[in-house]
N, C-alpha and C positions, 0 to 999 in steps of 0.2 A: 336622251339626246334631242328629242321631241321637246322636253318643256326649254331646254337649253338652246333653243331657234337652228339647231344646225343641222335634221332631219324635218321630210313632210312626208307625213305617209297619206295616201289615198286610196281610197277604193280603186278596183280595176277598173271597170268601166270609166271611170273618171277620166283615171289616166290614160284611158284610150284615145281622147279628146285630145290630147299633147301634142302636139306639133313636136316631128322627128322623134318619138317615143323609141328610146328600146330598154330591155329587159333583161338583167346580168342574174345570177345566182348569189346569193352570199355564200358568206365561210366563216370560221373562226379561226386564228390561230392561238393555241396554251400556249401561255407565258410561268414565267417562273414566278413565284410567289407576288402572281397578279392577276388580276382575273381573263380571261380570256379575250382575244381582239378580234371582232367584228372588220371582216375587209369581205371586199368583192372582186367576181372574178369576170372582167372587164373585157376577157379574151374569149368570152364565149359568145356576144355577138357580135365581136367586133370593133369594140370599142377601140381598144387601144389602135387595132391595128386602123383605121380609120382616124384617127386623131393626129392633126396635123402636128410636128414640132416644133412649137412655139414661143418652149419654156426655155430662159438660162438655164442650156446641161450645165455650162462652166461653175452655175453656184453649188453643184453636189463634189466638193471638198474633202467631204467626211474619212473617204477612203484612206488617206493620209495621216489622219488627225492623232493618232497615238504614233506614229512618228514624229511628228509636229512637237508634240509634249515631252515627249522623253529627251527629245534634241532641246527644248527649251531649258528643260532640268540640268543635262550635263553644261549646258553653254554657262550656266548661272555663275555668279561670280559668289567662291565661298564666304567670304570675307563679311557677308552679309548675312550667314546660318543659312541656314535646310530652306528648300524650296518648301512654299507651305499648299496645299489644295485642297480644293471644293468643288463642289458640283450644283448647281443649277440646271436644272428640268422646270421647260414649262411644260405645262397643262394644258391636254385637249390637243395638241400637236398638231396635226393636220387642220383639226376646227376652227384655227384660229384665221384661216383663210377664208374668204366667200368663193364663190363661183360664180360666173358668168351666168345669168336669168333663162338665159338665152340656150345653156349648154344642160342645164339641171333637167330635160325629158331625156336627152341622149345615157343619161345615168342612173336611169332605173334601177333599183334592185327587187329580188320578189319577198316580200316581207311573209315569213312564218305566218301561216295559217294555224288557229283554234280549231278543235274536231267545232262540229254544228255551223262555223262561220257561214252567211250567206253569200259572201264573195271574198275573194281572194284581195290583198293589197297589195301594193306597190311601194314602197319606201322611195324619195330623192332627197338625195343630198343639197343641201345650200350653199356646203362648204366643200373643203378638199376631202374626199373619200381616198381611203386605202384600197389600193387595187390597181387604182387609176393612173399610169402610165407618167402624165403629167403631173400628179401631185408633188412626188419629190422632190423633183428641180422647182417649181414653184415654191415651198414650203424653203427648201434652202434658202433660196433665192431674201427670201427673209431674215433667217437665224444668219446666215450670213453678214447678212447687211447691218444686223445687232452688234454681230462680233469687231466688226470692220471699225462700226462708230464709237465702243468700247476701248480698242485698242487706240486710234487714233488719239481719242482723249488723251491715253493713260500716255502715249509719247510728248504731250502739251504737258511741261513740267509747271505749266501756269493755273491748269483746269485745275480745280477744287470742289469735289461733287457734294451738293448739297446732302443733308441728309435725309435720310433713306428707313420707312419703317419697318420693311422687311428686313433690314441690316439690322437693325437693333433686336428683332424677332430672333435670328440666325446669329446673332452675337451671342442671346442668352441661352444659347442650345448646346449643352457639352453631349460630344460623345464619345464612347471607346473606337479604336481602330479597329478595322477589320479583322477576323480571327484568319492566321494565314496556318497552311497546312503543318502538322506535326513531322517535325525531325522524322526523317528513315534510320532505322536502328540498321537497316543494313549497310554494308559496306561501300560507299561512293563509289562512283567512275573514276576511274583516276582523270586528273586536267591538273593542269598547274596554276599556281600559286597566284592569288588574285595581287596586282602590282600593290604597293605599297606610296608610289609618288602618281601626284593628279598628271593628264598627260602636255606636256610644257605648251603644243600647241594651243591651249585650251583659254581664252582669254583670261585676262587675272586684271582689266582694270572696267569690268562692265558695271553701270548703276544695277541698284537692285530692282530682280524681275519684276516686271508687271506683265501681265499679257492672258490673253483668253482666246481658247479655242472652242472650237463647235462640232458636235457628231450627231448629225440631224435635228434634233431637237434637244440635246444636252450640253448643255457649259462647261466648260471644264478653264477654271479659275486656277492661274499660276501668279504668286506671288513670295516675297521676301520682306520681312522687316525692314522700315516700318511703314509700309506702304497695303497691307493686307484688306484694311477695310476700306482703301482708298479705290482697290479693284475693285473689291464686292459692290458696292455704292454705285462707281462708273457702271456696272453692266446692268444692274437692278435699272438705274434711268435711260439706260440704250434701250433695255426692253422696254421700257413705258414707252419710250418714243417710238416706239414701231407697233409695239402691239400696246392700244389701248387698256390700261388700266383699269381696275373699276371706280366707277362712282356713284352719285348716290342715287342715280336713273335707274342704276341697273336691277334688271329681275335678280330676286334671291338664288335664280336657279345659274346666274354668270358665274365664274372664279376668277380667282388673280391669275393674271398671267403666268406665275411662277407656282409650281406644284408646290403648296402649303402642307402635303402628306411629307413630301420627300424633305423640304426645310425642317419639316418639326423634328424629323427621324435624324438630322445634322448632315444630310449631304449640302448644304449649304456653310457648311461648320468647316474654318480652316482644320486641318492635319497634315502632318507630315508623311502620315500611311492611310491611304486613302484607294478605295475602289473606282478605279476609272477605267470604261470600258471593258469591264470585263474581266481586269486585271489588279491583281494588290500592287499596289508604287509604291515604297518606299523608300522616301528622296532623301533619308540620312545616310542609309547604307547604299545608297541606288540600284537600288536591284528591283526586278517586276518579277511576279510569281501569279501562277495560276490560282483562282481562289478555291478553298475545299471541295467546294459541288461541280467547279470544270475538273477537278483533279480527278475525284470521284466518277465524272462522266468519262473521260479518256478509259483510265481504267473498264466501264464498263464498256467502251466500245473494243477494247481491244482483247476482253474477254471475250466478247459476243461472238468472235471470231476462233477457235480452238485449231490447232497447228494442223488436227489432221481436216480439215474443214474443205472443199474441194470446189464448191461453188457456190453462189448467195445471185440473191437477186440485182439486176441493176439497179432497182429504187433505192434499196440497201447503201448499197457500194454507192452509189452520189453521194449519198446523205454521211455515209463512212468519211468519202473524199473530203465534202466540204467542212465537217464540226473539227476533222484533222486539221485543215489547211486555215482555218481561225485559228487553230489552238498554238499554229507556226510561227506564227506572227513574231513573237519573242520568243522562239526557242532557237537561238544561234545554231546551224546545221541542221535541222529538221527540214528547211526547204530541199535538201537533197535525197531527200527520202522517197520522193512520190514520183521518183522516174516508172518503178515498176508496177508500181501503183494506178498509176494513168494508164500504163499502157495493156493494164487488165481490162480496164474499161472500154479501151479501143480495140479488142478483140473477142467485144461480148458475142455471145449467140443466142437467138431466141430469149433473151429479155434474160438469160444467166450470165454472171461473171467468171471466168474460169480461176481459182486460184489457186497457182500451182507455187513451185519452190520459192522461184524469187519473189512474188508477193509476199508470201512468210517471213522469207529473211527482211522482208522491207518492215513487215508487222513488228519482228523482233523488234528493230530497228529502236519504234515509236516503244516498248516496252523497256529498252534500254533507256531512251531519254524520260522516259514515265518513272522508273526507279530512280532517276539521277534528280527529279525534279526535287525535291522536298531537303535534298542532304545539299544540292547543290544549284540556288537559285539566279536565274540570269541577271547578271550584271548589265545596266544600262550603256558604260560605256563600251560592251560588246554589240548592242546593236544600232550604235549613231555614227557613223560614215566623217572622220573630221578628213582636216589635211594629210592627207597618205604624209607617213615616217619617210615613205621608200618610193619608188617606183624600177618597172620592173621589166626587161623585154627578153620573152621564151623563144624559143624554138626546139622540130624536132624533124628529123629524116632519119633515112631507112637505116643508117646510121649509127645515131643515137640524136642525144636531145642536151640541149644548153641552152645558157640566158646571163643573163645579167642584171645587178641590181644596182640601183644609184644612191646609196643613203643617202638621206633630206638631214638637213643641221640638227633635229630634233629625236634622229636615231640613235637609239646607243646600242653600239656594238659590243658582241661578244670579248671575249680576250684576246689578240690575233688579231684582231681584225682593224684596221685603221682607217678613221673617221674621214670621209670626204673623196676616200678613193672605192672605184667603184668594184664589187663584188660578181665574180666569174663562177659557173661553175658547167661540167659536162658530166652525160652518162652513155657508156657506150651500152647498146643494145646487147642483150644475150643473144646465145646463138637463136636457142628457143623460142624469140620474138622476132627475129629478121626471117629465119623459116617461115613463118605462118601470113609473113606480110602481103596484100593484095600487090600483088604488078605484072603486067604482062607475061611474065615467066611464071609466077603460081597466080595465076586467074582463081583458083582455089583455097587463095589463103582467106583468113578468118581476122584481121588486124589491118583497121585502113589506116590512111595516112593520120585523118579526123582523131582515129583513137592515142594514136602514137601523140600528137599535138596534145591532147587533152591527159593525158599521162603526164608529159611535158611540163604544163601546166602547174597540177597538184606536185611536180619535182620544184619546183619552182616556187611556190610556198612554202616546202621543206627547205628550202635551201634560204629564204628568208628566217623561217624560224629558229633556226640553228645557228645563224650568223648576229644577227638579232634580237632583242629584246622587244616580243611582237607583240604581248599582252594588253590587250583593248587600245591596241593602234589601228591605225588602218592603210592598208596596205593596197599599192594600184598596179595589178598585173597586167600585160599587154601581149599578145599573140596576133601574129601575122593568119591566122586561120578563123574564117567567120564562122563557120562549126560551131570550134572550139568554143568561139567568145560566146557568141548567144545561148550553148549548152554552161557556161560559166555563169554567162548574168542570170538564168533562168533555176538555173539549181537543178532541173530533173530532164527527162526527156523522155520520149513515150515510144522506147523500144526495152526488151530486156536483153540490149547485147552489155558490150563493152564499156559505153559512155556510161548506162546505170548505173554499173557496178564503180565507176570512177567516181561519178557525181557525191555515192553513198560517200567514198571517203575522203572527197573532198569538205563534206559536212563533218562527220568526224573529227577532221585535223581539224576544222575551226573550230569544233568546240572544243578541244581538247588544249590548244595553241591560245582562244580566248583572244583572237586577233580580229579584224573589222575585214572584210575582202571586197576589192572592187576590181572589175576588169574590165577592159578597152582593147580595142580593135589598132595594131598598126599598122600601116603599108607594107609590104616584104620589102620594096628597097629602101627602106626605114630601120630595117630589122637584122641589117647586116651583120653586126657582133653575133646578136644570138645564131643566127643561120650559121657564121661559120662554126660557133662551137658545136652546133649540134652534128656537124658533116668531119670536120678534122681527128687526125687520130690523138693517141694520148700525148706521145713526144710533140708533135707540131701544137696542141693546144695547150702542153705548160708554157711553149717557147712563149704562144702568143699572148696569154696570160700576163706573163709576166710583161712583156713589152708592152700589155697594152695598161697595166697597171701606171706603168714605168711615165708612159706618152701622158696619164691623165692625172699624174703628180704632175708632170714638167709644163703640162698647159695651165696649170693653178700657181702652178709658181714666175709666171708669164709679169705677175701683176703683184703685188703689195699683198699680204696676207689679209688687210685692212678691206684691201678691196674687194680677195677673194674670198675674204665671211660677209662681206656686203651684197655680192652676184648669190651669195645661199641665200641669205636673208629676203633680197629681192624675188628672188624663184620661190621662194616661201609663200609669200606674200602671194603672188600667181598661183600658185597651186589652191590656197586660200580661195580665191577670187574665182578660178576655176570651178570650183569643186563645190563652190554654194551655186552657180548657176549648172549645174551637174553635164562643163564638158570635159574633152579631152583637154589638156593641160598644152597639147600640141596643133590643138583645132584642126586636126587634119581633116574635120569635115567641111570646113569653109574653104572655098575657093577665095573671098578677101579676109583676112584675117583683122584687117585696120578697123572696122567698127569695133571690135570686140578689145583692141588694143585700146580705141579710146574711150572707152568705157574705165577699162583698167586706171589710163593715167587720168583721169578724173576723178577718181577715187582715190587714190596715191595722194595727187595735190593736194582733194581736200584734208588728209590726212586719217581718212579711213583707214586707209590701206597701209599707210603708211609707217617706218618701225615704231616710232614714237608716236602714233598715234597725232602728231601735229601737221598742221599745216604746211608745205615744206614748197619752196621756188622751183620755177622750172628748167633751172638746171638739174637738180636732185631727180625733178620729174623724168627727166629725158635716161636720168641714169638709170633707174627699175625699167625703165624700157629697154635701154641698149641691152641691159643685165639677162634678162628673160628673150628677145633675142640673142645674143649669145651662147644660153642655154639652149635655144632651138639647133641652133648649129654643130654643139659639140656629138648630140646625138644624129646628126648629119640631115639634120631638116634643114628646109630654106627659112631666110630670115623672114618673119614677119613684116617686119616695115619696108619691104623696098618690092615695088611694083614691076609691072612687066620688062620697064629699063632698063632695073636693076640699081633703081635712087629709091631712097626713103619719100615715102609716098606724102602728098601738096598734103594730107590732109592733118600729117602728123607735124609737119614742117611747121602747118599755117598754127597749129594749137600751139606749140612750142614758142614761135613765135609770137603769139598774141597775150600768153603767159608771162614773157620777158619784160613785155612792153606792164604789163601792172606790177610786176614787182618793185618793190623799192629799191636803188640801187645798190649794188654790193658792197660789203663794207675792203676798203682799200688798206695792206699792210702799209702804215707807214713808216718813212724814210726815217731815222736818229740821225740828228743832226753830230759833225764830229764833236762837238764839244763835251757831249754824252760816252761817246767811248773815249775823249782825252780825261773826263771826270772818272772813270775807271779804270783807268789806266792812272792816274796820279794815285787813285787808293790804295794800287795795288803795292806801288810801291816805296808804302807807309806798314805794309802787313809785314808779321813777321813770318820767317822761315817755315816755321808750323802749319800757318796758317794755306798747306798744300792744294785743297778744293777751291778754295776761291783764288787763288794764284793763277792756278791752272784756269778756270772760271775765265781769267780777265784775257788770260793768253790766248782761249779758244776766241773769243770774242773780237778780239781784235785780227787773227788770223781768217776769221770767217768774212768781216769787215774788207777787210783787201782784197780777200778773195773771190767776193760775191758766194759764199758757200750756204746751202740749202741747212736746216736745221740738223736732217739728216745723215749729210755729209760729214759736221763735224762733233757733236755730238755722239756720246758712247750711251745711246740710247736702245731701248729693243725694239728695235723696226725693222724691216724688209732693205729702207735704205742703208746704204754699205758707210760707215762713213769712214774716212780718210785714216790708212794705218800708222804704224812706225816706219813700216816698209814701203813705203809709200812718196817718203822724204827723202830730198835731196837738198846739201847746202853747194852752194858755189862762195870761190874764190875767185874773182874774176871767172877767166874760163876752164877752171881747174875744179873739179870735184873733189869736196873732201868724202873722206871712209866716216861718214859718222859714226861707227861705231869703234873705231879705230884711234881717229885723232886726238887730240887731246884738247881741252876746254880753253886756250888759248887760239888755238886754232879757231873752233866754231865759233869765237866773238871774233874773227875775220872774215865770218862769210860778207858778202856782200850784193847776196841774191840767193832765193830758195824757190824751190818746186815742188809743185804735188802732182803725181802718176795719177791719172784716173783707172781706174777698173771695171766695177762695176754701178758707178754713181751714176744716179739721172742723167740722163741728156748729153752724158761726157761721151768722146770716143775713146773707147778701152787702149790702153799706152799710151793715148795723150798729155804731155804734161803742158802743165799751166806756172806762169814762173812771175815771182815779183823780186822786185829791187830794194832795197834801202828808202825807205822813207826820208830818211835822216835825224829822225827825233830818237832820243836813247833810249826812250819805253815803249812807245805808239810806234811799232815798228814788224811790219810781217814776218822780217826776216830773225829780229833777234826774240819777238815771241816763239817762233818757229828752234830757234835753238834753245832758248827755256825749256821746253816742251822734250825737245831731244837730251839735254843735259839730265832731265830728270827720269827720262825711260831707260836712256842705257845705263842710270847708277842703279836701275832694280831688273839689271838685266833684262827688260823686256823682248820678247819676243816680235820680229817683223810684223806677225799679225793684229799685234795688241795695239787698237785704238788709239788714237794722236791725245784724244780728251781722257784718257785713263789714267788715275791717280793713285799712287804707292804710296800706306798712311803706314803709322805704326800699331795699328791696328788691322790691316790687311788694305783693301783694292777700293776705290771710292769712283766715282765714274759722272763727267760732265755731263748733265741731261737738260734735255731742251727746260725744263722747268726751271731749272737753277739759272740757267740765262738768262731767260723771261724776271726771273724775279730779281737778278743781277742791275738788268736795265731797266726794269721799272722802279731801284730805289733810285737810281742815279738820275730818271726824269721827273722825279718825286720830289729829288733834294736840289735840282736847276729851277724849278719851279715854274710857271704855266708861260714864262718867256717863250718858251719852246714853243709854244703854236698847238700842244695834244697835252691830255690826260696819261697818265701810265699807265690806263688799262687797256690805251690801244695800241700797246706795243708788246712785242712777245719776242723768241727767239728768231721767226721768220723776216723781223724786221729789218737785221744785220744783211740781211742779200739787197733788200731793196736800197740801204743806204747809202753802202759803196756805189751801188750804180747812181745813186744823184749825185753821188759827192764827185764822180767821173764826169758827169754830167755839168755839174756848175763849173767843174774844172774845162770846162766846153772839147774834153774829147769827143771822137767822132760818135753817132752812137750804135753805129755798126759796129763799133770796136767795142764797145758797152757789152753789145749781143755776144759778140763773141767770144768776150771775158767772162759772162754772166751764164754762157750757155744755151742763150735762148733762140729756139730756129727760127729762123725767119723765111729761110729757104735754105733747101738740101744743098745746095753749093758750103756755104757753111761748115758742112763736117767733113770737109777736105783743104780746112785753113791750119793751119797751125799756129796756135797761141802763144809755142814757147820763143819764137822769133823778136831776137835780144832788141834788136833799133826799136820796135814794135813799144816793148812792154820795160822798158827799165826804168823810166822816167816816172811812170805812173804812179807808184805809191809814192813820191814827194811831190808832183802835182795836186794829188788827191789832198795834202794835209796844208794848201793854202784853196780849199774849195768849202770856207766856214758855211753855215746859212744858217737860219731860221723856218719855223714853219709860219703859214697865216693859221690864227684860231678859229678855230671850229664853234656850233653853237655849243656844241658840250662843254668849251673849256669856262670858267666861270671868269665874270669882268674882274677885273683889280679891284 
């Protein structure tokens, strides 16, 4: 280290000379098949503790960084093969820093004395010594800053890193995988079955991985085909750029920056099973396993300990604690092991630990996960946290205990159980647990409220797993008791009552279930559902069960099914968005909610967030918001966007607005001019008898024409909208109703006016009818399409409820769909040709509502009367007019067929 410039050793007396001299001890600490590490103990005169903080703590990261990786691996998109790794160590670690001139007497160490020496030395460092308080965060502060300008690069799809001669060194390096532990010939744990499909939240259109992480002085290289050497290359030139290279100045006794032992051995060498941190990855099967010699140590730590063992020391027991609480890391349910564990160590005496029952059962514990390790190794999508399936809110009283769960669109439920409505369940308390409960009247009992919550809880997981398909999902429980939550997020607790012994099988069930767990804090009057189930008895809690299943079908069915998979999709999206910045999904820690909101619809617009991944207007914008507000409300939170007034807050209004103003404008259904439904309506009747779909086809088009009728309306489409039945119609004769299904076909070519009952169509009042006249042309006519239509339903006995567009073949049932219209009218604007003023691609079935209304229009009706006909509010006064008033509406459809026009042409239509 001496010929290397990054120690100075001196004689004592020398050093005495030093300005602000002090004097630390060294130490060694064994390494595993390395030679031992020379640090100092910095705390013996003071050092540390006298050393101002001056360092980035922020850049010590590291603590993270095998979370960081495994999340990068499950995120990867497969379609690109196995995530591939490598490892990059530099060398000298610490040495590669200087020190301040100024601070190197304050860092003394006493350098090993020779028997005979005539004076003792002093060692100082030039560089960053181990010991020293400051070195970490400094040294981070570095590898850091390597990894940062790596990554950055590797996101520049433009950067092309030159090349690199330690890439081609670590190119030519094959080597085998790490050897991972041998199969247990004993008999597994029982856990269930590893899922067989990737989990659907899980992105499917990412580029392939590039990226690199850092754990103090180690790299750790993530990448995908064919971009592998493009990583390596990038981070080999981040480290020259920070840490100087060698060159040809330098003493013999400098190195590369990059440990040239560890590249020759291939930890710079891609694979797909690879030692990282301490852990075997392999990213084909995704699973981490401990590697042979930690397996081997576990085992000898939990030998070291024999069941009838009664006490050990505290230096012991730390040292027990911590090599455990490393080896936890990826052992799904092991964090709940060390409630009783800790809470040995919190009632040491005289420098012993006492180890009594439940310490052991906690040892078992680790002996049962130690057997399971080898036959059954952790899967990585059991320890990466995605979009909870589910979310969840408990409760429990003296009572008993219930909750409820929300499945997310990406749940799959059990058999029974139906997708979208939310999931109930209650337990009522034995006697033998409401006995023993603390309260005023047994001051004596042995069971707090805390325990009962936390009981609550782990029911509340069972009651997911059983409903659910919970295997390497992840699930977000919520409890109104702050206990409970932080004995939940924390996994143990340092008593050996009730919560331990919960804690142990709340680990358990997740391994065994092989689900992801998260939990969150909710307000109690947030928490109402669960609270009442946990307090009602069993009769009053099916009643409510049921109703309230009942209440959260009938508020889904409020809106279009279209729109009610769009408000999942959108809360999706939020939980998403959530759940990478690690909050509540309901922010109920924020007093304003709005910054966090617009964060959201900024990401949406650009298309992050967004389903399709595109760019999308700020109308769609404003709809993920209304969406996820209204999800706030179902579970009786307040809305997000609307301020102390009770309006949607200036800041979401002014974004929204400022959004409109750059869009391009909206594209507008255009009007068919009549000539277009007279062109189809002459075809029609050139078709033969047979020829039943398209007959029907021309009939619906012209009745939807008259009628201003929404695609919806008259179309036998599968949508939410209702459209117009058999039952539905009425014909008149003057003011005389005929029995449509009665009269006979002389008859119904005498009506001379028809109606359609509204129900349940858009914007109609329910038993509103809407009535037209005679046109007067013998095809182009509302009233005698209208009896086509009826001539041909009651010759196949149709029933009242069967669609107006429904067609009787001889081969069974054929049915009007917005498509077949759309492609109706666009041969007929196809075969008029570009006269028209449009293209036929910009005409569809919605076209027919806007056309009638011009064609009213040039006919220069009122166009309140337009509104009226067409259904559109203009004001609530409105739906207390009545449309079917005869002076009003008879003349209209033969108005309507001397109101010809044209369109102007657009740039799109091509010149003559």
């Amino acid at each position: 280290m001496v010929q290397k410039g990054q120690w100075v050793v001196l004689p004592a007396s020398v050093a005495k000379t030093l300005k602000g001299l002090r004097v630390s001890p060294p130490g060694v600490v064994p390494q595993r098949d390395r030679r031992p590490r020379w640090i100092c103990d910095y705390t013996w005169s003071s050092v540390n503790d006298d050393t101002l903080d001056l360092s980035p703590r922020e850049a010590m990261q590291f603590g993270q960084a095998l979370d960081r990786v495994l999340r990068e691996i499950l995120l990867a998109n497969p379609a690109f093969g196995p995530v591939h790794l490598n490892k990059t160590d530099l060398s000298d670690g610490f040495y590669r820093v200087d020190v301040n001139p100024d601070d190197i007497p304050k860092l003394g160490v006493v350098f090993p004395s020779r028997p005979g020496q005539p004076e003792p030395y002093v060692a100082f460092p030039l560089v960053l010594p181990m010991g020293w308080k400051e070195s970490p965060p400094y040294f981070c502060a570095f590898t850091e800053t390597i990894a940062d300008v790596a990554n950055e690069r590797l996101q520049a799809s433009a950067y092309q890193p030159k090349p690199h001669h330690l890439d081609e060194l670590a190119n030519a390096v094959r080597t085998e995988p790490p050897h991972k532990p041998a199969r247990s010939a004993s008999t597994p744990v029982k856990s269930v079955e590893v899922p067989s499909v990737r989990d659907p939240s899980l992105p499917t259109n990412a580029p392939p991985l590039q990226y690199i992480d850092i754990f103090v002085d180690d790299f750790i290289s993530l990448g995908q085909a064919p971009f592998l050497r493009r990583v390596r290359k990038t981070l080999l030139h981040a480290i020259d750029q920070v840490i100087r290279p060698l060159d040809g100045h330098d003493s013999r006794y400098r190195r590369e920056p990059v440990s040239m032992k560890k590249l020759r051995a291939g930890d710079c060498s891609w694979g797909t099973v690879k030692l990282v941190l301490g852990w075997i990855v392999d990213t084909v099967n995704l699973t981490i396993q401990l590697p042979p010699h930690r397996e081997e140590r576990l085992w000898e730590i939990l030998n070291s300990i024999p069941r009838d063992q009664k006490r050990t020391s505290v230096k012991k027991w730390h040292k027990i604690l911590g090599e455990l609480r490393s080896m936890s890391v990826a052992l799904p349910g092991s964090r709940n092991m060390f409630g009783r564990l800790q809470n040995a160590l919190s009632l040491k005496e005289k420098g012993r630990v006492s180890l009594k029952k439940g310490v052991h059962q906690a040892l078992d514990d680790f002996r049962w996960l130690a057997s399971d390790l080898s036959s059954r190794p952790t899967r990585i999508p059991e320890l990466v946290p995605l979009s909870p399936i589910a979310e969840g809110h408990h409760d429990a009283s003296g009572a008993g205990a219930g909750g409820v769960w929300f499945p997310g669109q990406q749940a799959v439920l059990r058999q029974g159980w139906k997708p979208g409505v939310p999931i109930l369940w209650r337990l009522q308390w034995p006697k033998f647990i409401t006995d023993s409960i603390v309260s005023s009247d047994n001051p004596t009992g042995t069971i707090t409220n805390s325990d009962l919550e936390l009981a609550g809880g782990l029911l509340h997981l069972d009651c997911a797993a059983q409903t659910m398909d919970t295997r390497e999902r992840t699930l977000l429980s919520k409890g109104d008791n702050l206990n409970t939550t932080f004995w939940e997020r924390k996994g143990s607790t340092t008593t050996n009552s009730v919560p331990a012994y919960l804690l142990r099988m709340f680990g358990i069930h997740q391994r065994f279930h092989r689900y992801v767990p998260r939990f969150d804090y909710i307000s109690g009057p947030s928490n109402l559902v669960a609270d009442a189930l946990s307090r009602v008895d069993a009769a009053v809690r099916a009643r409510f069960v049921d109703h309230f299943r009942v209440a959260a079908e009938t508020v889904s069915k409020g809106v279009s099914s279209g729109r009610a998979k769009g408000t999942v999709t959108y809360w999706e999206k939020w939980l998403d968005f959530t759940t990478e910045l690690g909050l509540d999904p309901f922010l109920e820690a924020f007093d304003d909610k709005v910054p966090i909101l617009q964060v959201f619809m900024h990401r949406v617009r650009s298309g992050e967030l967004a389903a399709h991944g595109d760019p999308i207007r700020a109308r769609s914008t404003e709809d993920y918001v209304r969406a996820v507000a209204q999800t706030f409300l179902t579970v009786g939170a307040d809305d997000p966007r609307y301020n102390s007034l009770g309006k949607i807050d200036f800041r979401i209004q002014r974004t929204i607005a400022a959004w409109k103003k750059e869009d391009p404008p909206a594209g507008r259904v255009k009007p068919i001019p009549i000539q277009v439904i007279r062109r189809i309506a002459f075809v029609a009747q050139h078709l033969p008898p047979t020829a039943r779909t398209l007959l029907a086809t021309a009939d619906m088009i012209i009745i939807a024409f008259f009628f201003l009728l929404r695609p919806g309306e008259y179309t036998d489409a599968t949508s939410d909208t209702t459209p117009f039945h058999f039952g539905d119609v009425q014909l008149m004769v003057g003011p005389v109703r005929l029995n449509i299904l009665t009269c006979t076909d002389a008859e119904l070519l005498q009506a001379t006016s028809a109606t359609l009952t509204f129900t349940t169509q858009k914007n109609g009042v329910e038993n509103e009818v809407i009535r037209q006249g005679r046109s007067g042309d013998p095809h182009l006519c509302p009233v005698l399409a209208i009896v086509r239509r009826v001539r041909h339903l009651r010759e196949h006995q149709a029933a009242p409820h069967v669609p107006l567009g429904r067609v009787f073949t001889l081969a069974g049932t054929e049915s009007v769909t917005p498509t077949l219209i759309t492609k109706t009218l666009r041969d007929a604007v196809k075969y008029l040709g570009m006269d028209l003023g449009f293209l036929p691609s910009e005409v569809s079935a919605r076209s027919l509502r806007a056309a009638g209304a011009m064609a009213l229009l040039v006919a220069k009706v009122d166009p309140d009367i337009i509104r009226l006909l067409g259904r559109w509010r203009s004001d609530e006064m409105l739906r207390y007019l009545h449309l079917s008033a005869e002076p009003l509406m008879k003349d209209f459809a033969r108005r309507m067929l001397h109101a010809d026009y044209t369109m102007t042409p657009s740039q799109l239509v091509p010149m003559q």
